[in-house]
N, C-alpha and C positions, 0 to 999 in steps of 0.2 A: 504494500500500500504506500502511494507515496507520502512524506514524510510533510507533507502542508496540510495532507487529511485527518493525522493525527487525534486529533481532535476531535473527530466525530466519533470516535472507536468509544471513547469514556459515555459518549450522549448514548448509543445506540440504544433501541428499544426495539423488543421484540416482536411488540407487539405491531409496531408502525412497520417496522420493514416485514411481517409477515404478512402484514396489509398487500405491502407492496408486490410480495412476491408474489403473491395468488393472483395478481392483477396482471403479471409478465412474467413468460418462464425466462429465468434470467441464468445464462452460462454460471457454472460454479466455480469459476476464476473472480464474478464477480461478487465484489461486496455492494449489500445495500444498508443505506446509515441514515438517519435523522436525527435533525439539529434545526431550532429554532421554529419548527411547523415546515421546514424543508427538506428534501430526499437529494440522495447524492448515491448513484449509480458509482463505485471507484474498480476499475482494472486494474489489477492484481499482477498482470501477467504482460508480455507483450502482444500488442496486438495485433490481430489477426483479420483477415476480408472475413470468414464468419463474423466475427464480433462487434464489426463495424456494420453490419448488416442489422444483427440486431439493434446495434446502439440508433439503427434509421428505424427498424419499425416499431419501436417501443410507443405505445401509445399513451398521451397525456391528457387526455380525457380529462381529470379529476384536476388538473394543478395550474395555472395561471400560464407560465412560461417556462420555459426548459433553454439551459445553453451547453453546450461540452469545451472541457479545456482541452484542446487538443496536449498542450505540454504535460499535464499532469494523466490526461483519457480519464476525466472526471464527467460523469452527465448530472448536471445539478436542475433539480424540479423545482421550483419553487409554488410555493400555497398548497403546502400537503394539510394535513389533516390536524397540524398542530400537536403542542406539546403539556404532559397533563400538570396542572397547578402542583400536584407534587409533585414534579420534577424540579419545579421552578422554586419550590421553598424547602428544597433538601438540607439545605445549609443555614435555615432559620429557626427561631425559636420564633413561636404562633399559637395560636387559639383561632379555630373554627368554628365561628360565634353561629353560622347557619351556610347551608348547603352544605359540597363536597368537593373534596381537592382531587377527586377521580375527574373533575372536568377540564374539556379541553381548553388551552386556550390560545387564539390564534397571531395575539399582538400583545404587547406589551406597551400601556400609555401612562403617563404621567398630565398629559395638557387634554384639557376638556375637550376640544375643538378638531380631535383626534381620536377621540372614540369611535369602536367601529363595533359592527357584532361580534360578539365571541372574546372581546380583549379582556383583558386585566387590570385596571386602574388602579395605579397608587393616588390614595388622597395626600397631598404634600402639604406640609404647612409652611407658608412665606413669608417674609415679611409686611406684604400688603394683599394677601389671600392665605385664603385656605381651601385644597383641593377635596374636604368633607364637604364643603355647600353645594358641590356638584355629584354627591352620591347620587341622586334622585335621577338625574338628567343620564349620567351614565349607564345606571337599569335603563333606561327607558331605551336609550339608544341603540341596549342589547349586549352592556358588557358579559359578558360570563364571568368574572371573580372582582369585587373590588377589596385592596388592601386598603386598609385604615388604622390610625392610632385609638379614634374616638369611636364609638358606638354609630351608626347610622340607623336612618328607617329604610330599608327596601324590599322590593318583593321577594318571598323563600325561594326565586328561582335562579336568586344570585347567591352565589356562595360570599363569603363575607368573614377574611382574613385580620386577624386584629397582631398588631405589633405594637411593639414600644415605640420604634422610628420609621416610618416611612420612606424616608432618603435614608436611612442605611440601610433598612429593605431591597428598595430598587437599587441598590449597588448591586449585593448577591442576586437579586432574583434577574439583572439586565446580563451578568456575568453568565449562569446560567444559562439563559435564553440564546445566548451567544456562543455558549459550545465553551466557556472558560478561555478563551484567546488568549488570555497571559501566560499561560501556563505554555502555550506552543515559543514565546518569544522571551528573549532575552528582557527583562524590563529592568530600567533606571531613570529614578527621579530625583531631580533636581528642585531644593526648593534653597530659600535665604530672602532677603531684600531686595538686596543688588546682586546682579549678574547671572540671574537666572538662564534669562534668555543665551545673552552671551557661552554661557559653559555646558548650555545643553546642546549647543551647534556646535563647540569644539568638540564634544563626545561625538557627535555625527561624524565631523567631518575625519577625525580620528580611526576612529572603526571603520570607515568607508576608502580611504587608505590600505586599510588592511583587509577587504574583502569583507568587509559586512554590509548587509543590505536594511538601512536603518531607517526606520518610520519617524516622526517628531508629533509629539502635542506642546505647545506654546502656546504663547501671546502673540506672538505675529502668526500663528496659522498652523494647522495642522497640513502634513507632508507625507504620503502615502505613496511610495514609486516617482511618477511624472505628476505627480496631482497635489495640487495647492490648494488647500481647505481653507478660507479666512474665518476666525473664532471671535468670538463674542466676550466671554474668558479665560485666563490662563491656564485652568482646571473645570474642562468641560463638563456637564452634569454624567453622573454614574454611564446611564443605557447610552451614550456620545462615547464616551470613553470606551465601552467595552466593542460599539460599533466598530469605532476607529481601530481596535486591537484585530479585531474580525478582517476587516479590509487589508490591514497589513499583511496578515498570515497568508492569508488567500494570495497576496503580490508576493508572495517570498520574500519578506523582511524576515529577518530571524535576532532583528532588534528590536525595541522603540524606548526611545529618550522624550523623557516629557516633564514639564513645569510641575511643580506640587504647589499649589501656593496654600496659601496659610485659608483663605476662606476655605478650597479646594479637601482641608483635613478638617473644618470645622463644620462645614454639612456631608459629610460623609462619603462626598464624592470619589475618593479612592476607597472606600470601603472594603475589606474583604479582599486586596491586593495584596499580596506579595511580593515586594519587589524582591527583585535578586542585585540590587544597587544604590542604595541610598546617599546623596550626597548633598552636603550643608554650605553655604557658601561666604554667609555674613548675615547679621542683625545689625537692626534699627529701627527707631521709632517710625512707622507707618501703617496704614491702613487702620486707623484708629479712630473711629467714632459713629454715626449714626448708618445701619445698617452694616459695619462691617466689624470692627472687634470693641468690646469696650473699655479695654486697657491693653497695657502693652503686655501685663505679666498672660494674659487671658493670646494675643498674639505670639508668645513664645512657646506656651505651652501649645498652641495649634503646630508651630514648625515644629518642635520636637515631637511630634506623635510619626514624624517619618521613621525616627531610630525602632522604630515597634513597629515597623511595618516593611521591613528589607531584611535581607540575611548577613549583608555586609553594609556596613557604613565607612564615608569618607567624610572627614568636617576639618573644616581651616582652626587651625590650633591657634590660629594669629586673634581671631575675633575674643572680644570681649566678652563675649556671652559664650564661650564654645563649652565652658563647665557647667552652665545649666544646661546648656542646650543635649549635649549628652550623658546628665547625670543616671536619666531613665531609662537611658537606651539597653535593648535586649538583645544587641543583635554586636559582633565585634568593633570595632572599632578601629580605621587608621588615621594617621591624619597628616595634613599636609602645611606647607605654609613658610615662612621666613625663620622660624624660633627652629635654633640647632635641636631641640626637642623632637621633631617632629619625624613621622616614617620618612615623609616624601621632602629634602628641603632645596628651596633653590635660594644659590647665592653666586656671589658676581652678579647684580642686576646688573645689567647696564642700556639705558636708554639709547633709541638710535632714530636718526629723522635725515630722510632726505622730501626732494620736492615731493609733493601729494604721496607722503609716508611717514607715519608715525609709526613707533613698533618699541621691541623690547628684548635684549637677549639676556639669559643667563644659563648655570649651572644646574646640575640635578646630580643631589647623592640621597643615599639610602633605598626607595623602593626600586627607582631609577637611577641610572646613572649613566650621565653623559653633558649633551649643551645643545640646547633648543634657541633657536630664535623663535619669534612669534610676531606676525606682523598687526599686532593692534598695541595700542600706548599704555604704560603707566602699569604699576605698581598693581593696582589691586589688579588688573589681567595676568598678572603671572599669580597672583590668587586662583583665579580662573581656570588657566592653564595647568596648572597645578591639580584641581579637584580633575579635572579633563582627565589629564595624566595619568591619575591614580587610579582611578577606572580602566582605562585601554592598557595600560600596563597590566593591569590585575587580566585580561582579557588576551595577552599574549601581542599585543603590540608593541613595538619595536620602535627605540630614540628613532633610525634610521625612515620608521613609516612620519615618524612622528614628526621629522624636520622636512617632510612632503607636505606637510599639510598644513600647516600651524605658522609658515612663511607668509603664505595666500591667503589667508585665515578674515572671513569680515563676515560680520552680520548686519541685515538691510536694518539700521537707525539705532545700532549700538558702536556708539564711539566710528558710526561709518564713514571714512574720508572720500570726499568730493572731490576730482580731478579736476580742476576749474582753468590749469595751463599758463597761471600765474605764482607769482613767488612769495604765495601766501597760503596756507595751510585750510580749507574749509571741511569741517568737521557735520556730523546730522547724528544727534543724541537723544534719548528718551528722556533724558533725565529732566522728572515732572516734579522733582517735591525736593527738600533743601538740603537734604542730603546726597543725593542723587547729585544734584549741580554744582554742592561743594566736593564732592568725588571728582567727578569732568573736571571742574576749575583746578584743582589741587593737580591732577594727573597732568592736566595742557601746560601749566606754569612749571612743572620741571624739568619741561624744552626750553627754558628760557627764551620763550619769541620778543620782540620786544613791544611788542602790544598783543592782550589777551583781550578778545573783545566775546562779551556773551550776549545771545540774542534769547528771550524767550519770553513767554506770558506765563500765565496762572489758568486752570479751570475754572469754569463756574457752576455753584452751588456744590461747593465744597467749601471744607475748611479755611476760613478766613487767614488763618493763622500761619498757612501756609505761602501767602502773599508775603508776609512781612517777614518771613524768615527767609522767603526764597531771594528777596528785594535785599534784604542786608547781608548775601553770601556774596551775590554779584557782583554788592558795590565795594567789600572789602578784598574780591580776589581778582575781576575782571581789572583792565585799563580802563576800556569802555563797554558799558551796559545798553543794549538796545531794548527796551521795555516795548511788549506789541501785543496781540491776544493770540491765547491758545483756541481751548474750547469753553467760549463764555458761554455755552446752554443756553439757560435762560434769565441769564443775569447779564445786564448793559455793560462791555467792554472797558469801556473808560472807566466803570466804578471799580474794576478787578486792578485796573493801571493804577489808579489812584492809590490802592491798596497796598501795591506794592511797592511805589515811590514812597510812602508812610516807612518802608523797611530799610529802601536805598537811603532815604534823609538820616539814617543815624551811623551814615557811612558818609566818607568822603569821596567815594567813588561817582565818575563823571558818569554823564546819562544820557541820552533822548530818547521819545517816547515818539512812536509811530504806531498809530491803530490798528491800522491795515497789515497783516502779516506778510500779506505777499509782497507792498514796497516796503516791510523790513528788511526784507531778505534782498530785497534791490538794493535798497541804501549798503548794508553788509557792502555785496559783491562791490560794488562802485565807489566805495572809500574804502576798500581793501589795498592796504601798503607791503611793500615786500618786509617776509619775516612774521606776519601775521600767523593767529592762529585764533582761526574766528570759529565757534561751534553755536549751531542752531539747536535750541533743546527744548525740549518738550513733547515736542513729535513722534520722532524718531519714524518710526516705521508706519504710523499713522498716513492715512493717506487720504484726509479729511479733517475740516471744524466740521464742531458742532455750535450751528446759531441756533438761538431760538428752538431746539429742537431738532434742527433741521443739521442734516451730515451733507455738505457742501464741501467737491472735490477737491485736495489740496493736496497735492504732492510736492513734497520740499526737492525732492530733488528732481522732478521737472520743473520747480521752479528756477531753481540754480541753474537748467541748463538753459533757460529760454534767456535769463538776465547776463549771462557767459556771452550767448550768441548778439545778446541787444552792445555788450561792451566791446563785443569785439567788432561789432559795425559800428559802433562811434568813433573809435580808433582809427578806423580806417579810413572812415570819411574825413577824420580830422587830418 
């Protein structure tokens, strides 16, 4: 059987494929399997003009669509007959308030507007909903099973699963439905502050080096083969998650590297995962207040629940928090970082910049050993590289794959340098909150360029406090501050600038404010001097405001190219 179908062998049921058999005499080379309410024809053997005969007149009467992988000689049915509620709550603790878990069920929903006959509904509860006030509507619509925390009224012809949590429900029970995909792939999650994104793409690009074929869940989008997912958040909801692990296996990943963020562990969205790689990367004060955590200790202890949930852990021994953070941990421990302490350490930094190139080489002894360059800037990236490292090293990669990959090394709006063909440095960074931008600032000023110029805004209807802190980094670390709007929502621009001039005023750092993002990003390029090292932040990889509501297309770096091509025909003409 080939080694992607893996997967279906733990689902099989005998009853489904004995369905199936009496419905087609099927060669006894072949296996039949069921998974997720669909059937999978797999050869066993090579194939033969018998076999391919039959695999034409197999009839599909009963199932939606049918397709064959020619590479694997898989025939996949899809809308079999479904799979029975106890299957799907094998791995849960439950109470069967009314009906029976002998029933089939043919979907699995969490959003009202998505019910269908025969599905399963979990009732979630949200911050501004609750998916019990839609019991009612769901019977009606024909679910066969709803899960719930709370008691419902509905007719005895719904079965009616009660739990403690509903979102950590639908983790196991989307896991299940999905055939358990983690289990076929390599998994590693990345969670911290800062640089998530960043050191979840150097593990990509690492492993992919050395012959691994690696999936991505992030903030900039999930990554499937050729296929670019764009995401909503950095740790998609549970049944997205285990989808996306589904899809990989099936493309022959035998990886995936994915964001953990701290909401992502606090609604149970990794629930019931296993990593086989857990890695920490740094703490700081964020994501803190209404609708997301309500203190920082309540923030920490959501990062630290990865150490309980990997076989192996990696964590920066440099961070100030790394003794809470793995006081709890159950699983071993390595660690990486600048402190002669550490498994993995690198020394000799030394910074290197040529035109439209920021980068950073050093040493590595202890887990590794040898000397890596890396072409992205600053200190806390050889953090980065470092957690990278200790992973693909543990994975059987080689200094030698590792100075392949990690030279070329960029992520679209982390710390990403702009080619602009002039003798000044432009930079495109995520960095939205005042840490993040004293990170950038601190890393670009130990190039010594001789002007450090920061461009960026504030969100709106967000933390205010975020303006004033972000306004007083700028002005104590930049030369000059270009103050302009991010994503003011639904809050008037100018009152967010103002906000943050209140932070720059208790600096003496120079300023001007421009409204309009896009001729900020003009002005930048067009008083751009040689030596410069100018970074646009906020964005990053974003490729829109939000006004009003409204997502309004914004691409920083087709805007840089279009104000590039406007300088260089004024030039010319002059």
């Amino acid at each position: 059987m080939p080694a992607v179908m893996s997967f279906i062998s733990t689902l099989c049921r005998e009853e489904a494929a004995s369905s199936l058999m009496s419905v087609w005499t099927v060669p006894a080379h072949f296996s039949v399997h069921c998974c997720s309410g669909e059937f999978f024809i797999c050869e066993n053997k090579k194939e033969n003009e018998k076999d391919r005969k039959f695999l034409k007149r197999v009839k599909v009467d009963a199932f939606l669509e049918n397709s064959y992988n020619k590479k694997h000689r898989i025939l996949h049915l899809k809308g079999g007959i479904g799979m029975k509620c106890s299957q799907l709550l094998e791995h849960l603790e439950y109470t069967c308030l009314q009906g029976s878990t002998d029933v089939k069920v043919t979907a699995v929903v969490n959003d009202s507007r998505k019910i269908e006959e025969g599905c399963l509904f979990l009732c979630i509860k949200g911050a501004s909903f609750d998916g019990h006030t839609f019991a009612a509507e769901a019977a009606k619509k024909g679910a066969a099973v709803l899960v719930v925390e709370d008691e419902v009224e509905v007719p005895d012809s719904v079965t009616v699963i009660k739990v403690d949590n509903t979102r950590y429900a639908m983790a196991l029970i989307s896991a299940a439905w999905f055939g358990y995909p983690a289990e076929e792939l390599t998994t590693i999650a990345v969670t911290g502050t800062k640089g998530k994104t960043t050191t979840t793409y150097m593990v990509k690009s690492l492993l992919e080096e050395a012959g691994h074929k690696v999936g991505v869940i992030g903030t900039i989008e999930v990554v499937i083969g050729q296929e670019h997912i764009p995401v909503n958040n950095t740790t998609p909801e549970s049944y997205d998650i285990h989808s996306y692990f589904r899809k990989m296996a099936e493309e022959d990943c035998d990886v995936v590297v994915m964001e953990a963020s701290s909401q992502g562990f606090k609604l149970d969205r990794t629930a019931g995962i296993m990593f086989d790689y857990g890695l920490f990367t740094n703490l700081s004060p964020d994501h803190i207040g209404p609708n997301e955590h309500k203190d920082f200790a309540e923030y920490l202890s959501c990062k630290a629940k990865l150490f309980n949930q990997c076989r192996y852990g990696y964590a920066n021994i440099d961070d100030e928090h790394f003794a809470e953070i793995t006081k709890n941990a159950t699983c071993p421990i390595e660690t990486f970082g600048l402190n002669e302490n550490a498994d993995l350490v690198a020394y000799d930094v030394e910074l290197t910049r040529d035109r439209d190139f920021l980068g950073v080489d050093f040493g590595l002894k202890g887990t590794c050993e040898g000397k890596i360059s890396c072409g992205v800037p600053g200190t806390f990236n050889v953090h980065n590289a470092l957690g990278a490292i200790s992973i693909a090293g543990h994975m059987g990669v080689t200094v030698e794959q590792m100075n392949k990959a990690l030279p070329h090394f960029s992520v679209k709006g982390r710390v990403q340098i702009v080619p602009t063909g002039y003798d000044y440095t432009l930079i495109i960074d995520y960095a939205h909150n005042a840490v993040a931008l004293e990170s950038i600032l601190n890393t670009l000023r130990a190039y010594d360029p001789p002007r450090l110029i920061s461009l960026f805004g504030c969100g709106g209807n967000r933390s205010r406090d975020r303006r004033f802190e972000m306004g007083e980094v700028s002005g104590k670390l930049a030369d000059l501050t270009i103050i302009t709007s991010d994503n003011p929502r639904f809050e008037e621009p100018q009152d967010i600038i103002d906000d943050i001039k209140i932070g720059i005023s208790k600096t003496d750092g120079k300023y001007v404010e421009i409204c309009d993002r896009k001729e900020a990003i003009a002005y930048a390029i067009h008083h751009g001097e040689p030596g410069d090292i100018i970074v646009l932040a906020g964005k990053g990889h974003e490729t829109y405001q939000d006004i009003g509501g409204v997502k309004r297309h914004l691409d920083e770096r087709e805007e840089v190219a279009a104000h590039l091509r406007e300088k260089e025909e004024t030039a010319w003409e002059n």
